[in-house]
Every structure is written in C-alpha cells, then in structure tokens.
C-alpha positions in Angstrom: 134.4 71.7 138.4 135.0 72.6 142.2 132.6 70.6 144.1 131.7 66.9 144.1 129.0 65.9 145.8 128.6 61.7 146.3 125.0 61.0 147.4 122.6 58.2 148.3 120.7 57.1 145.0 117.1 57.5 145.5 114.1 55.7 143.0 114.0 59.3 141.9 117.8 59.0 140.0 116.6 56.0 138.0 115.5 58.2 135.3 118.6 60.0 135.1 120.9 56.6 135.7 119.1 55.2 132.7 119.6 58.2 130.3 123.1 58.8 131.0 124.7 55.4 131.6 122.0 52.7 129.5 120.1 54.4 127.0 122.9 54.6 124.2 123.6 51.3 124.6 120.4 49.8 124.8 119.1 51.4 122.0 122.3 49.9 120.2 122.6 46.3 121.3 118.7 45.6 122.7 116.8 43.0 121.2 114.0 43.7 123.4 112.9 47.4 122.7 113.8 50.6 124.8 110.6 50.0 126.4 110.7 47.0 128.0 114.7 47.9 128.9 113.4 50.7 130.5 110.9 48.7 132.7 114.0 45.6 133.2 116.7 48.8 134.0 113.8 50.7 136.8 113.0 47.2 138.2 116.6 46.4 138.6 117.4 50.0 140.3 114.7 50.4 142.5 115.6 46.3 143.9 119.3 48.0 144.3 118.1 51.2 146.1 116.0 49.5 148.5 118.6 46.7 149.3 120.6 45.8 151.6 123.1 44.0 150.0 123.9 47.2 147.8 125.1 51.0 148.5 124.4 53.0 145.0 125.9 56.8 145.3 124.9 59.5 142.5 127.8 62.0 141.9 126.8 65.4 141.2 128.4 68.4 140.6 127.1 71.5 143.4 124.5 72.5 140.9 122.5 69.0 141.2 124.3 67.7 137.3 124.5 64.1 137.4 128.1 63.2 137.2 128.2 59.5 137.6 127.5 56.7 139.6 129.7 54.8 142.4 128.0 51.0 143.6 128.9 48.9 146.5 128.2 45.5 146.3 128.4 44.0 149.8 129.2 40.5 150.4 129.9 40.3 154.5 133.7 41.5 154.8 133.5 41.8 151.4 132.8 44.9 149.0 132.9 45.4 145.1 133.3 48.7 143.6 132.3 50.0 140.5 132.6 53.2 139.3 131.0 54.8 136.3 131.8 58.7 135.0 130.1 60.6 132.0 132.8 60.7 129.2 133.3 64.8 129.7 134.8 64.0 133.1 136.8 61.4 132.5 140.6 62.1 132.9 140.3 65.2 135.0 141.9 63.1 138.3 138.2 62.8 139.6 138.0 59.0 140.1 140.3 59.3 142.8 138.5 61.6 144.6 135.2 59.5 144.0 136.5 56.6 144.8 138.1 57.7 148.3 134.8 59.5 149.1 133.1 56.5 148.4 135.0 54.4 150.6 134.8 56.8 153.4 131.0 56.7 153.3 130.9 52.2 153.0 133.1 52.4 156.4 130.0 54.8 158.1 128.0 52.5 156.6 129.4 49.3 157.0 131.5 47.7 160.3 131.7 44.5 159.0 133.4 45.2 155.1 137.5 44.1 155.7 138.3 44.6 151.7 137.1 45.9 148.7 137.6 44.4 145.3 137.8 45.8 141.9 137.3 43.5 138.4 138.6 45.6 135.9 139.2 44.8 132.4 142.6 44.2 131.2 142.0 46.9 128.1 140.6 49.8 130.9 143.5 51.4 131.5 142.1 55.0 133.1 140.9 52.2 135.6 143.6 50.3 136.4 145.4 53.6 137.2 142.2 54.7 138.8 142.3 52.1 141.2 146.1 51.5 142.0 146.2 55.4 142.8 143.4 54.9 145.3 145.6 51.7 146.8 144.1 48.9 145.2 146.4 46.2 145.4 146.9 43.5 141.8 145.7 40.1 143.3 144.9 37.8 140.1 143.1 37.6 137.0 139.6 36.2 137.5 136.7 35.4 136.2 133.6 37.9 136.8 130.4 38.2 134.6 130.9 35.9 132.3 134.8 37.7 131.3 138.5 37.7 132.6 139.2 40.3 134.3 142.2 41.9 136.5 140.8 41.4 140.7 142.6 44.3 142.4 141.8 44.5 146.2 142.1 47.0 148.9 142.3 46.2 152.9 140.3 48.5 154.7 140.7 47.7 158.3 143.8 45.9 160.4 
C-alpha cells in the first residue's frame, strides 16, 4: 500500500462507515434489527458530519478503498482521538502515519485544541503502542463510556 489518503467524511461515506466498521456487529449484538440500526447509525453520522463539535476523516487507499476512519472530538482546548482500521491493515505501521496526519489536519482546523486525549483499553495493545509511538503521554486510568480505560494525552502547542 503506497498512498494514504485522510479525507473529510461526507454523508456520502455513511454507507461505507456502516458496512465496514457496524454491520458485523450489529447484526451480532442488535436487539433492534439491522434496519432500524441502519437508520440510528445514518442519523448519528450525518449529526457528526455536519457538526461542529466533531472532525470525521475517511482513510483511503489512492484507489478510493475505504481504509478506516480517524474522529476528532473537540471539547475547546480539548481533543479526543479515535482511530478505527479494517483488520487487513492492521500491524503494517499505518496507525502512526494516520494518526500524525490526522493531527496535522485538527491544527489547520483548529487554533484553539492545546491536547489531545486517547481512552484506550487496557487489553488494546496495537493501541497503546499506536499511540505512545505518535507521543501520547500515560496520564491515568479513567473512566470513559461507561468502562476503565488507560487516558494517554498529547500537548500540541507550547
């Protein structure tokens, strides 16, 4: 794979985001019916795509395949990441790549984000290395989504 290509998600990618990234585990864990997940999952992304309290990237290889997805939730001087990969690219040393690219793009986008936090599981290993190759700093284990989870953060600016 020789070119990454990190992009603004448009209502357009919802589609893919849901069949690559929800639809296995809908269809395993849902209650509800894929139907009505479909509808809760294209509700939910077209609220992120339009807002302004979010920055959703598609990654793509140079022929247009979806790759991933990078998000950026911003809180003031405050970002989180989250990072998601199709299994088939995982552990090639792209993460980095992503995730650095990523963060280029929030400071164009952002002057007023200071630090970036990560929650990663304690069991996610691939992202713990992930994000203490991109600088991510261990701060504490905290609370986030209901589970505990390892807060690394990284300092942007000053």
């Amino acid at each position: 794979m020789s070119l990454i290509i990190l992009r603004k998600a448009t209502e357009s990618d919802i589609a893919d985001i849901y069949k690559y990234l929800h639809r296995d585990f809908i269809k395993k864990y849902s209650q509800n019916g894929e139907k009505a997940e479909w509808e809760s999952h294209r509700r939910w992304y077209k609220f992120l795509i339009n807002s302004d309290s979010y920055l959703l990237y598609i990654i793509e290889d140079e022929n247009g395949r979806f790759l991933g997805q990078l998000k950026f939730e911003l809180e003031g001087e405050t970002s989180i990441v989250s990072i998601y990969l199709l299994k088939e690219i995982r552990g090639k040393g792209l993460g980095k790549i992503i995730v650095d690219m990523g963060i280029e793009e929030l400071l164009h986008e952002s002057d007023e984000v200071d630090v970036v936090l990560a929650y990663i599981l304690e069991e996610n290993d691939a992202s713990l290395n992930l994000f203490k190759s991109c600088g991510f700093t261990y701060e504490r284990e905290e609370e986030y989504g209901g589970l505990d989870h390892h807060l690394y953060i990284k300092r942007l600016r000053g």
